[in-house]
Predicted model as a PDB file, atoms N, CA, C, CB and O in Angstrom, pLDDT in the B-factor column:
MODEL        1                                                                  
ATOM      1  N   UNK A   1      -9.056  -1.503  -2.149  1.00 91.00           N  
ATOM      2  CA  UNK A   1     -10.412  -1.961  -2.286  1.00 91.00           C  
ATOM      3  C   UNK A   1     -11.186  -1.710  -0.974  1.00 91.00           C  
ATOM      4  CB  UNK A   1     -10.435  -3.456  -2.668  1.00 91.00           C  
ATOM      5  O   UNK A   1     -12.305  -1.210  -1.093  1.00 91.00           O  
ATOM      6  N   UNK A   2     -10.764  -1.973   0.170  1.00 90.00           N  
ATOM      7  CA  UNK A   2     -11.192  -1.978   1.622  1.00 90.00           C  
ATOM      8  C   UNK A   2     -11.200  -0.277   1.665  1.00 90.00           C  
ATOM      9  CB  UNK A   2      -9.991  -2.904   2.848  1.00 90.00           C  
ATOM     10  O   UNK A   2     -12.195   0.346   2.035  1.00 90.00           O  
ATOM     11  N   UNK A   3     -10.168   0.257   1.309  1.00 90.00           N  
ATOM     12  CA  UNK A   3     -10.272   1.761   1.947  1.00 90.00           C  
ATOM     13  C   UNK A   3     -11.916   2.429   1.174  1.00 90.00           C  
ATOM     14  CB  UNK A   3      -8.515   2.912   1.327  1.00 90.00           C  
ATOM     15  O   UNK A   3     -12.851   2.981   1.755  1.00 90.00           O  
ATOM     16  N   UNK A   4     -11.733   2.058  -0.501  1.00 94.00           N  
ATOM     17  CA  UNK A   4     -12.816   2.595  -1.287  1.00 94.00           C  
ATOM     18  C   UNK A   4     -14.473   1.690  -0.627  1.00 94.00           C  
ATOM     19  CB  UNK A   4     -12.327   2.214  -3.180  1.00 94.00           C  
ATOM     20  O   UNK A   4     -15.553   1.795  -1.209  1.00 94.00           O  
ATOM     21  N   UNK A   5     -14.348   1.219   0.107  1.00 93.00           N  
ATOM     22  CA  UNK A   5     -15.536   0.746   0.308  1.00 93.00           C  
ATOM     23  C   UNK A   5     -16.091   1.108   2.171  1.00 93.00           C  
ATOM     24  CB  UNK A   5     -15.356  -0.944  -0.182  1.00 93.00           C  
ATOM     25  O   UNK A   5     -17.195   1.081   2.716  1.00 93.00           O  
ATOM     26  N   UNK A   6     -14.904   1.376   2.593  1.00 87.00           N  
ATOM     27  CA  UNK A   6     -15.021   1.937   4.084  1.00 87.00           C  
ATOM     28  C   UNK A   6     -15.056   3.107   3.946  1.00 87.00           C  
ATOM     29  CB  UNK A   6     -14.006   1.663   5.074  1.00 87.00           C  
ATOM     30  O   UNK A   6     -15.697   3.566   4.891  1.00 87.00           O  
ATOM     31  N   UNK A   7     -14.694   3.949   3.230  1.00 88.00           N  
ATOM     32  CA  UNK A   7     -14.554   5.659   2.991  1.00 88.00           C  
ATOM     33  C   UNK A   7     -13.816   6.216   4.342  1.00 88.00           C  
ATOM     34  CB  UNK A   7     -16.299   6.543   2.815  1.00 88.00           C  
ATOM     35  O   UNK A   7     -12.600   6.024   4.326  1.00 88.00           O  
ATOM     36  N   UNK A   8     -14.130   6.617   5.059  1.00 82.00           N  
ATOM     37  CA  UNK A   8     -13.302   7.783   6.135  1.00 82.00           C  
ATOM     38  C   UNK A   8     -13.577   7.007   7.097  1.00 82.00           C  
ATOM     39  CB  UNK A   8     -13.824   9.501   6.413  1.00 82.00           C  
ATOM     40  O   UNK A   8     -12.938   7.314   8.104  1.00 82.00           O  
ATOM     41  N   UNK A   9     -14.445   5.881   7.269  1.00 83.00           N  
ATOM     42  CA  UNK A   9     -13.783   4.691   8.811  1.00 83.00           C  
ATOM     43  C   UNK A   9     -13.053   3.703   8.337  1.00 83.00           C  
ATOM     44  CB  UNK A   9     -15.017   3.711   9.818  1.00 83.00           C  
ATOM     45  O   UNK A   9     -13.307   2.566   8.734  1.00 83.00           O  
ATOM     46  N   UNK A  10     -12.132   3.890   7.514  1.00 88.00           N  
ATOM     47  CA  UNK A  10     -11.052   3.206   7.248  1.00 88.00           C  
ATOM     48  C   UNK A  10     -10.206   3.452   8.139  1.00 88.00           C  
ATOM     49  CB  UNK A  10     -10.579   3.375   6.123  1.00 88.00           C  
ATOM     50  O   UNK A  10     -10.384   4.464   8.818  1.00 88.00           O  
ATOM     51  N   UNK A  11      -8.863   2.468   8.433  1.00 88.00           N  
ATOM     52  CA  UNK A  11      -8.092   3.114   9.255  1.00 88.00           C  
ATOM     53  C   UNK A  11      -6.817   2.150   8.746  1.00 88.00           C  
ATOM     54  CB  UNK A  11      -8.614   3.163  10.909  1.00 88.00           C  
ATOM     55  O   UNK A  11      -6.711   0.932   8.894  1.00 88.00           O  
ATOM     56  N   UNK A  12      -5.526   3.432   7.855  1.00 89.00           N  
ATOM     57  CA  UNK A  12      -4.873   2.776   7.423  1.00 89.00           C  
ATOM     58  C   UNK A  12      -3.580   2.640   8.697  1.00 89.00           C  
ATOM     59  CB  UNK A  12      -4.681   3.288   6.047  1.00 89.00           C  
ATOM     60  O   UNK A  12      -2.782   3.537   8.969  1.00 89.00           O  
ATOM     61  N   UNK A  13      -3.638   1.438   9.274  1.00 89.00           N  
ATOM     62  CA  UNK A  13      -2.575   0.882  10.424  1.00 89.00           C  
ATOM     63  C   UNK A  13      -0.804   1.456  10.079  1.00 89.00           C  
ATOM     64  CB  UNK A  13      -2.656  -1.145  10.335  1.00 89.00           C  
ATOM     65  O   UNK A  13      -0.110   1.940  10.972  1.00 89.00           O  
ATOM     66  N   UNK A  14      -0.478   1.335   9.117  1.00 89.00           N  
ATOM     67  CA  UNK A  14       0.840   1.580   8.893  1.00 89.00           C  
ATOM     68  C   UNK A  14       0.865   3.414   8.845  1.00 89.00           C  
ATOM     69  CB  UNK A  14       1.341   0.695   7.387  1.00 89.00           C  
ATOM     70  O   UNK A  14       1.972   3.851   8.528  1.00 89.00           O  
ATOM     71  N   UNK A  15      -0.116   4.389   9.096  1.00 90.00           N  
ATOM     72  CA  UNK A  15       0.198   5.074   8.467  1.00 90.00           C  
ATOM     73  C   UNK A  15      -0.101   5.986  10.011  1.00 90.00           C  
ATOM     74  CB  UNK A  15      -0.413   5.142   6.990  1.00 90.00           C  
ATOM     75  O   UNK A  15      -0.124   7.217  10.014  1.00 90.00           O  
ATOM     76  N   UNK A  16      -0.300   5.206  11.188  1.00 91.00           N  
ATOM     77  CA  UNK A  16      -0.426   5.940  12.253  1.00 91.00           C  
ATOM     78  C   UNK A  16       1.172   5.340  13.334  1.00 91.00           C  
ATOM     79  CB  UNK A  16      -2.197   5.610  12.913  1.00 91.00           C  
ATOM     80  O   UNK A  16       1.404   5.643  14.504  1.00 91.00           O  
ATOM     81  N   UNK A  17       2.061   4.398  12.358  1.00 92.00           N  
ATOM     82  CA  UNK A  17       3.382   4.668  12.708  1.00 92.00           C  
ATOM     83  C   UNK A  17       4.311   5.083  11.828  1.00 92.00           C  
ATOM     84  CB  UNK A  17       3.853   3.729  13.211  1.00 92.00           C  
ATOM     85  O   UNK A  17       5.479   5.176  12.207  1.00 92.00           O  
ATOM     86  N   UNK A  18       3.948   5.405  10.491  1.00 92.00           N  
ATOM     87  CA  UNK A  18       4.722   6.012   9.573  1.00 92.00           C  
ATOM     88  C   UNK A  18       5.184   7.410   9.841  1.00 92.00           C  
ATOM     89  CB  UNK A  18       4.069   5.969   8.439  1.00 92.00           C  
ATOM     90  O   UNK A  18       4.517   8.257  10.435  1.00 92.00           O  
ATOM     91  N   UNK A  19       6.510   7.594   9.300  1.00 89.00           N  
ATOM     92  CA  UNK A  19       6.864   9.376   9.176  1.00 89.00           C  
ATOM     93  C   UNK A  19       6.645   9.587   8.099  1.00 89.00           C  
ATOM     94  CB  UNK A  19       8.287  10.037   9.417  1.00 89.00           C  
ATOM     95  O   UNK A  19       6.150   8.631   7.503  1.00 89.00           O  
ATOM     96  N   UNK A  20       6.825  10.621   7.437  1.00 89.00           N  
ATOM     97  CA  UNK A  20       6.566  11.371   6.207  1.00 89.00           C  
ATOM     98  C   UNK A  20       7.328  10.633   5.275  1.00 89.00           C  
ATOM     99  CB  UNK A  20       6.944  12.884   6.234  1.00 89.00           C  
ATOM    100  O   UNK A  20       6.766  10.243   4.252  1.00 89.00           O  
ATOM    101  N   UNK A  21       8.566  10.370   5.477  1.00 93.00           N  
ATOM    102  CA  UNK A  21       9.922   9.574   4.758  1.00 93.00           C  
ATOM    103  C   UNK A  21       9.075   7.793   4.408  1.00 93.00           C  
ATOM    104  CB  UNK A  21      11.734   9.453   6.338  1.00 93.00           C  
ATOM    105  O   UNK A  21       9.346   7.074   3.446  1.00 93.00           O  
ATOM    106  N   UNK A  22       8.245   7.542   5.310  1.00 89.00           N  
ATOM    107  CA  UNK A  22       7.955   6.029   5.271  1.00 89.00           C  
ATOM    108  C   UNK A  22       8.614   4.750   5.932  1.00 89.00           C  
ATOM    109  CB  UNK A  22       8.046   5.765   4.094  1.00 89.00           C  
ATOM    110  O   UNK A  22       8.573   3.545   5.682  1.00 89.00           O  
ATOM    111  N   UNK A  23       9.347   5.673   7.048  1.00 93.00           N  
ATOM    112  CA  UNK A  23       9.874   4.869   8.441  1.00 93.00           C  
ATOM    113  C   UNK A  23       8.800   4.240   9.200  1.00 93.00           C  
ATOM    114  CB  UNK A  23      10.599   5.856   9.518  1.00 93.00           C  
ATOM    115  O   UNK A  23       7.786   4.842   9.553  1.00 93.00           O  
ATOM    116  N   UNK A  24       8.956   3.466   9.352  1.00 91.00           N  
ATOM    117  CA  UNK A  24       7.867   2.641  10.215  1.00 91.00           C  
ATOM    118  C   UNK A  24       8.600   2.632  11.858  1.00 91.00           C  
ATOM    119  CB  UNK A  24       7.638   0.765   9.459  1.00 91.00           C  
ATOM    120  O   UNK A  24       9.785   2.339  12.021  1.00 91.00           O  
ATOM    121  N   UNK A  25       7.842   2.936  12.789  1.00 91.00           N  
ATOM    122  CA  UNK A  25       8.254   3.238  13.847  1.00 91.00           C  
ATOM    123  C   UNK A  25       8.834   1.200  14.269  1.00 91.00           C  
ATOM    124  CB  UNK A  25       6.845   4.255  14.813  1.00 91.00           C  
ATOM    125  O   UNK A  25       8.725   0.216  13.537  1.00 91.00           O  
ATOM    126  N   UNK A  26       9.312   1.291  15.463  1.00 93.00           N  
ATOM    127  CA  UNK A  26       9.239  -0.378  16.287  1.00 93.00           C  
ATOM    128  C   UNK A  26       9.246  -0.078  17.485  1.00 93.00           C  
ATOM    129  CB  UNK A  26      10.503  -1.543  16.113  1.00 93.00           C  
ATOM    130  O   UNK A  26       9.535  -0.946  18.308  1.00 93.00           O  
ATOM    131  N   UNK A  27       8.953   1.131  17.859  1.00 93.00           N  
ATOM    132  CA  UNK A  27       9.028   1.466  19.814  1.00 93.00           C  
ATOM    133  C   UNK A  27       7.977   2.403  20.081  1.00 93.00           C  
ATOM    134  CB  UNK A  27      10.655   2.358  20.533  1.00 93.00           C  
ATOM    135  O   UNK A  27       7.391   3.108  19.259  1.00 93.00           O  
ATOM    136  N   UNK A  28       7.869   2.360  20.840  1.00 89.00           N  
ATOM    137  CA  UNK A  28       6.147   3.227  20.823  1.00 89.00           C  
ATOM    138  C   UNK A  28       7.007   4.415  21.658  1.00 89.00           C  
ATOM    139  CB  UNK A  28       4.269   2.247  21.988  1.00 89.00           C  
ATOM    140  O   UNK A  28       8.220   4.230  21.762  1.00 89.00           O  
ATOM    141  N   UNK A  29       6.508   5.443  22.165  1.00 88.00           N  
ATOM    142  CA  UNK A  29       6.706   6.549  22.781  1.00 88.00           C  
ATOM    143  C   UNK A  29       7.412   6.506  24.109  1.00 88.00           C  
ATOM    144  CB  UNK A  29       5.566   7.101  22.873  1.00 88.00           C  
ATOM    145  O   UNK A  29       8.125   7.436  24.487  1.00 88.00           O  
ATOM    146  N   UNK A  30       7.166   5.213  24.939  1.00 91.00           N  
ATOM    147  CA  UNK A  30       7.571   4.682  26.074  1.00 91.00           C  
ATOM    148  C   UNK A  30       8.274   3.721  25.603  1.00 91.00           C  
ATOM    149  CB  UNK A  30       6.638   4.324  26.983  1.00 91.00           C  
ATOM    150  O   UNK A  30       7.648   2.748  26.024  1.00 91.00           O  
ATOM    151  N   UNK A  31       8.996   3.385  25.119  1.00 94.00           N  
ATOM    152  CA  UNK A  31      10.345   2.594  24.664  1.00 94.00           C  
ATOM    153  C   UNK A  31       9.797   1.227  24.629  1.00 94.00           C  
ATOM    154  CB  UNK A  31      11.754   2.711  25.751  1.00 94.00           C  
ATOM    155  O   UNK A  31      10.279   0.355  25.352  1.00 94.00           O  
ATOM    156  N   UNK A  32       8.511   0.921  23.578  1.00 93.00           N  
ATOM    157  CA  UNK A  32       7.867  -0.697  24.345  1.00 93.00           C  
ATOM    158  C   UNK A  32       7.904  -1.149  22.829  1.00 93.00           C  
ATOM    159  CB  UNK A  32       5.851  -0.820  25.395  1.00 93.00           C  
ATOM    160  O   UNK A  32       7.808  -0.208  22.041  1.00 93.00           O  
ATOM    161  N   UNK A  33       8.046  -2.629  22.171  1.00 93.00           N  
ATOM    162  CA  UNK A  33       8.030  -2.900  21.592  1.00 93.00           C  
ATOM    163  C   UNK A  33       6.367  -2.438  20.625  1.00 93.00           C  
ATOM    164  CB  UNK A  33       8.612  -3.856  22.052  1.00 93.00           C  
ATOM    165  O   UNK A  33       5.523  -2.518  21.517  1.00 93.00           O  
ATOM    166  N   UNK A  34       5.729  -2.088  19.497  1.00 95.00           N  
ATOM    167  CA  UNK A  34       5.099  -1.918  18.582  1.00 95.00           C  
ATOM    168  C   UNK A  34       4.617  -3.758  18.398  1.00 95.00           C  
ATOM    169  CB  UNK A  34       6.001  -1.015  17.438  1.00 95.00           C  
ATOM    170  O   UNK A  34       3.616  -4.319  18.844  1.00 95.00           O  
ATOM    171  N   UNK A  35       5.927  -4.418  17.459  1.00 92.00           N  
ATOM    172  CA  UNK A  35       5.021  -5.826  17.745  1.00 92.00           C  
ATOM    173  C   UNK A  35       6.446  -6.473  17.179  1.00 92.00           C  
ATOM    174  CB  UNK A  35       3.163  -6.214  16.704  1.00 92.00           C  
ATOM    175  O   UNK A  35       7.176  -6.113  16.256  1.00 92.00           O  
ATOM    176  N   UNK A  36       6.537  -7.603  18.136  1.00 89.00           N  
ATOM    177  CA  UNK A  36       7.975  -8.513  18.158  1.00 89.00           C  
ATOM    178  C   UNK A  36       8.153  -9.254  16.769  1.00 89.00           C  
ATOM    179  CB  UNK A  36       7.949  -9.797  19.449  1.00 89.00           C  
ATOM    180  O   UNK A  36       9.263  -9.693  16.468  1.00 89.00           O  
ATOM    181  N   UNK A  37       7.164  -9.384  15.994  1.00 89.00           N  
ATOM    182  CA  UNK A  37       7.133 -10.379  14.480  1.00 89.00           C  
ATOM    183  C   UNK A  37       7.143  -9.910  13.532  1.00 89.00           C  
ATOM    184  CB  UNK A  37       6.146 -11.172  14.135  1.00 89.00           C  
ATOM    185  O   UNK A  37       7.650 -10.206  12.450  1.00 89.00           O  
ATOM    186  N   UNK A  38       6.248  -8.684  14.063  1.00 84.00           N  
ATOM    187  CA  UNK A  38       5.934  -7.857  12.274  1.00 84.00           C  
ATOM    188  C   UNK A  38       4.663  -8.610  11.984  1.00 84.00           C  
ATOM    189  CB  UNK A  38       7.369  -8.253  10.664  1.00 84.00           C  
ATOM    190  O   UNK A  38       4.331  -8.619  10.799  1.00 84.00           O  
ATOM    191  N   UNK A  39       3.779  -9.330  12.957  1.00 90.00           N  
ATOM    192  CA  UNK A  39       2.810 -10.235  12.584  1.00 90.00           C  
ATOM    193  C   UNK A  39       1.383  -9.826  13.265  1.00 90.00           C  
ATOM    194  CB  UNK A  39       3.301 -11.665  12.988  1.00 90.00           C  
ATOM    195  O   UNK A  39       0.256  -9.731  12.779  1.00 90.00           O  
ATOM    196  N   UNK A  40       1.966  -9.589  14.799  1.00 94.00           N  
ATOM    197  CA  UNK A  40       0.855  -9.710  15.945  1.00 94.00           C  
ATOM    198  C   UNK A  40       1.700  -8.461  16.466  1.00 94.00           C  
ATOM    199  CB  UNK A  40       0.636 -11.355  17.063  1.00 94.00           C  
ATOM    200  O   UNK A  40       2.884  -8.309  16.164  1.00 94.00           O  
ATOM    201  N   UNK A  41       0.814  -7.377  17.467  1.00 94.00           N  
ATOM    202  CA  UNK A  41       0.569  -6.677  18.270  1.00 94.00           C  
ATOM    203  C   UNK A  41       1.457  -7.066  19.631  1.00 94.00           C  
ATOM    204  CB  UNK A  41      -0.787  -6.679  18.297  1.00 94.00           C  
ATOM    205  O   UNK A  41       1.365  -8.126  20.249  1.00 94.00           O  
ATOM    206  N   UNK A  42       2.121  -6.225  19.865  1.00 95.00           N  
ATOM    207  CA  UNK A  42       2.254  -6.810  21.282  1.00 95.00           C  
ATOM    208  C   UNK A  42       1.402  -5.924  22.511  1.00 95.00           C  
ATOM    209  CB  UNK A  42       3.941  -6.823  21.645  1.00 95.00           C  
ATOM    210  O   UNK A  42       0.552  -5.092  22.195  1.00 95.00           O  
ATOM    211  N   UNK A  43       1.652  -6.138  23.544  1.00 95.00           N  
ATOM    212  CA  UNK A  43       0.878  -5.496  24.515  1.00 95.00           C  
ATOM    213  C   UNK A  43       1.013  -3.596  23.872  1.00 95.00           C  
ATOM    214  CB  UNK A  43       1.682  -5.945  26.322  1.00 95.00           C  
ATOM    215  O   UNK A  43       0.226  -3.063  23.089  1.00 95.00           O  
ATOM    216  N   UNK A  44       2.127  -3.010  24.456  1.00 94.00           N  
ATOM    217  CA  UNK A  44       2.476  -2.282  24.514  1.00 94.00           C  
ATOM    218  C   UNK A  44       2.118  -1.727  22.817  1.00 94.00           C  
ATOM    219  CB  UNK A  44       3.608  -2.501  25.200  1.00 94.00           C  
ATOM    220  O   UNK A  44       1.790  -0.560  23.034  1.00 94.00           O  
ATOM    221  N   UNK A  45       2.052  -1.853  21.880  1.00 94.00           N  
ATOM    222  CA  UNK A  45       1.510  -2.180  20.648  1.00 94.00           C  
ATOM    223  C   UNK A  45       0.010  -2.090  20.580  1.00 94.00           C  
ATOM    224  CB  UNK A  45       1.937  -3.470  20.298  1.00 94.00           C  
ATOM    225  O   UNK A  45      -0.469  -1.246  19.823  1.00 94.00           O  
ATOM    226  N   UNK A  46      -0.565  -2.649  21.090  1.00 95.00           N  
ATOM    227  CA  UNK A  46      -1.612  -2.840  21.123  1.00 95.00           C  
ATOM    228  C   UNK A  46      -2.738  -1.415  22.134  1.00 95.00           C  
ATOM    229  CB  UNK A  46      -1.457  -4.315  21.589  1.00 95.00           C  
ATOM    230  O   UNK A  46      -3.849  -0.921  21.937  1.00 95.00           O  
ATOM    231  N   UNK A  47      -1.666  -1.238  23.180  1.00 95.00           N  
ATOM    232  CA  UNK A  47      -2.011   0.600  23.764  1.00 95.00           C  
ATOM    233  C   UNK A  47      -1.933   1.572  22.773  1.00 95.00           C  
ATOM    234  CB  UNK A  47      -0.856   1.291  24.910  1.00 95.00           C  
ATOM    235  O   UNK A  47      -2.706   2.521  22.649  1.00 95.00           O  
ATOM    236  N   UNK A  48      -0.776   1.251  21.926  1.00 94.00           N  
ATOM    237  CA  UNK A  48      -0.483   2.667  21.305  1.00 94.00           C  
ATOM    238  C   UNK A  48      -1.427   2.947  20.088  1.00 94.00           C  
ATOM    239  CB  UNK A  48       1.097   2.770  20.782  1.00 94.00           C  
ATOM    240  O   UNK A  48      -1.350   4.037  19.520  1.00 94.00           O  
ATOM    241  N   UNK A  49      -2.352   1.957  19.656  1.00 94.00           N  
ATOM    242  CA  UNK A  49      -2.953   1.932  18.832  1.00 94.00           C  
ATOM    243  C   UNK A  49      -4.599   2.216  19.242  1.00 94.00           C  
ATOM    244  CB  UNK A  49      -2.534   0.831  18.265  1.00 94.00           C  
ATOM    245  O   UNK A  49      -5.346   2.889  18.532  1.00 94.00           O  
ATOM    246  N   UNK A  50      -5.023   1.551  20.564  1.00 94.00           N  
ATOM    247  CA  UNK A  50      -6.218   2.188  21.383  1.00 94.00           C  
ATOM    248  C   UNK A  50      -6.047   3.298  21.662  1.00 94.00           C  
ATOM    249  CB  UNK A  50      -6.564   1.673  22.533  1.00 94.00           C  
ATOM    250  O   UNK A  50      -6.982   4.066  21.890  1.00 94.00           O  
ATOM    251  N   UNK A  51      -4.587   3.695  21.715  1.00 93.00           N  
ATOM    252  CA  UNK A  51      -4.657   5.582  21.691  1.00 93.00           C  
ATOM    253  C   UNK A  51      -4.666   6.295  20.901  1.00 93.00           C  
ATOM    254  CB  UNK A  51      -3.834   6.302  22.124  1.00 93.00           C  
ATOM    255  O   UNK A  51      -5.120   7.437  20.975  1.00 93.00           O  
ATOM    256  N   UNK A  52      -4.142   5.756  19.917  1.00 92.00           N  
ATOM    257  CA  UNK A  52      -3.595   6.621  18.618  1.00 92.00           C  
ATOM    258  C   UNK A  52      -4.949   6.772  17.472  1.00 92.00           C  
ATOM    259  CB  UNK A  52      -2.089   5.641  17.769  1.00 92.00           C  
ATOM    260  O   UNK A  52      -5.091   7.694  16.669  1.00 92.00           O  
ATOM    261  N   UNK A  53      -6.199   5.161  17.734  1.00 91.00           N  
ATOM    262  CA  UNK A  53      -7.109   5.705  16.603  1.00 91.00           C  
ATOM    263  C   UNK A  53      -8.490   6.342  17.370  1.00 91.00           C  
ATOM    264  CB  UNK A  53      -7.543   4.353  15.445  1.00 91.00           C  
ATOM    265  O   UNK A  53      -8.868   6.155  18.526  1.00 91.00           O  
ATOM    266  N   UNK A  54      -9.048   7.093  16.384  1.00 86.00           N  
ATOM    267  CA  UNK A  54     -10.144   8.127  16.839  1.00 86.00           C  
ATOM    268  C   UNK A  54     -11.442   6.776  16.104  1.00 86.00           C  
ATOM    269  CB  UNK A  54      -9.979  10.258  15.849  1.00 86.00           C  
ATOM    270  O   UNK A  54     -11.851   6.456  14.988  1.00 86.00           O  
ATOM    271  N   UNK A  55     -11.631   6.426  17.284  1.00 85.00           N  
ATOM    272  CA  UNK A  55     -13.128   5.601  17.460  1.00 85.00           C  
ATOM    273  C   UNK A  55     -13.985   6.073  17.210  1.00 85.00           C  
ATOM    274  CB  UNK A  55     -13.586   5.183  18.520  1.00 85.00           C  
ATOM    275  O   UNK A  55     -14.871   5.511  16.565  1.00 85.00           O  
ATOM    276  N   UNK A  56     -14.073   7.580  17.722  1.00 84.00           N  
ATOM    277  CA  UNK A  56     -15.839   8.203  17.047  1.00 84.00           C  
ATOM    278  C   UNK A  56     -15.739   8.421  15.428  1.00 84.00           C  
ATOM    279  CB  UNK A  56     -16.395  10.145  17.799  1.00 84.00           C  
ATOM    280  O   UNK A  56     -16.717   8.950  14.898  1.00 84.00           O  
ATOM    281  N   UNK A  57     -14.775   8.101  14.713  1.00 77.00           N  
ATOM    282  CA  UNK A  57     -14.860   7.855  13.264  1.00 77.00           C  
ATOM    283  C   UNK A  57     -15.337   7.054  12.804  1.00 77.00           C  
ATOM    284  CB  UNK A  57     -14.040   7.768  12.718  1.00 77.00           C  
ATOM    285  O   UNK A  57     -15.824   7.236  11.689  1.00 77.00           O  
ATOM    286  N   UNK A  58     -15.414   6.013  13.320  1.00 76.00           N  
ATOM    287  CA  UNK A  58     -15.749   4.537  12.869  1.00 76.00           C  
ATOM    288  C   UNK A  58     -17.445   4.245  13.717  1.00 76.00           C  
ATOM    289  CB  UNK A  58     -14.215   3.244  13.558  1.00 76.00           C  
ATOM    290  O   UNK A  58     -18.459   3.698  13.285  1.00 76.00           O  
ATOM    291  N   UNK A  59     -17.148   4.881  15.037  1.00 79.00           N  
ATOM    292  CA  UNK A  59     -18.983   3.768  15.395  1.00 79.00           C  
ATOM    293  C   UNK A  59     -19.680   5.512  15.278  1.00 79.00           C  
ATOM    294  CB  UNK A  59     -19.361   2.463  17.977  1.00 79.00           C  
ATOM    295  O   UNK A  59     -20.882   5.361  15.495  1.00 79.00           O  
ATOM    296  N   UNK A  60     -19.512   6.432  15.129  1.00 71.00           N  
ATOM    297  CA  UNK A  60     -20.736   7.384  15.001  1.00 71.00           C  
ATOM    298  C   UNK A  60     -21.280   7.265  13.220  1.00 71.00           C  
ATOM    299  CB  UNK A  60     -20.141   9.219  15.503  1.00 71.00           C  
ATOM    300  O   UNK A  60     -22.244   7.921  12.824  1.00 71.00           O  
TER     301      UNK A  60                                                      
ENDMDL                                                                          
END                                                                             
């Protein structure tokens, strides 16, 4: 419902740590936890995701 109403500044979260198979990553590139609960972000989590999404999609 959210994706059909955001169109292309959607940003589906699971699918910028997914592999093709549907592994969900838990370590970011630098060996840092993704997020300790499965709930909340952790720090290191929380970088890889200010890096990983393209912002001029969403505010241009």
């Amino acid at each position: 419902m959210l994706k059909a109403e955001w169109g292309d500044r959607y940003i589906e979260m699971l699918d910028l740590v997914s592999d093709a198979d549907g592994t969900v990553m838990v370590f970011s590139k630098d060996h840092k936890y993704l997020s300790q609960d499965c709930k909340h972000l952790s720090k290191g989590g929380a970088e890889f995701y200010a890096d990983a999404i393209d912002f001029s999609t969403i505010f241009n």
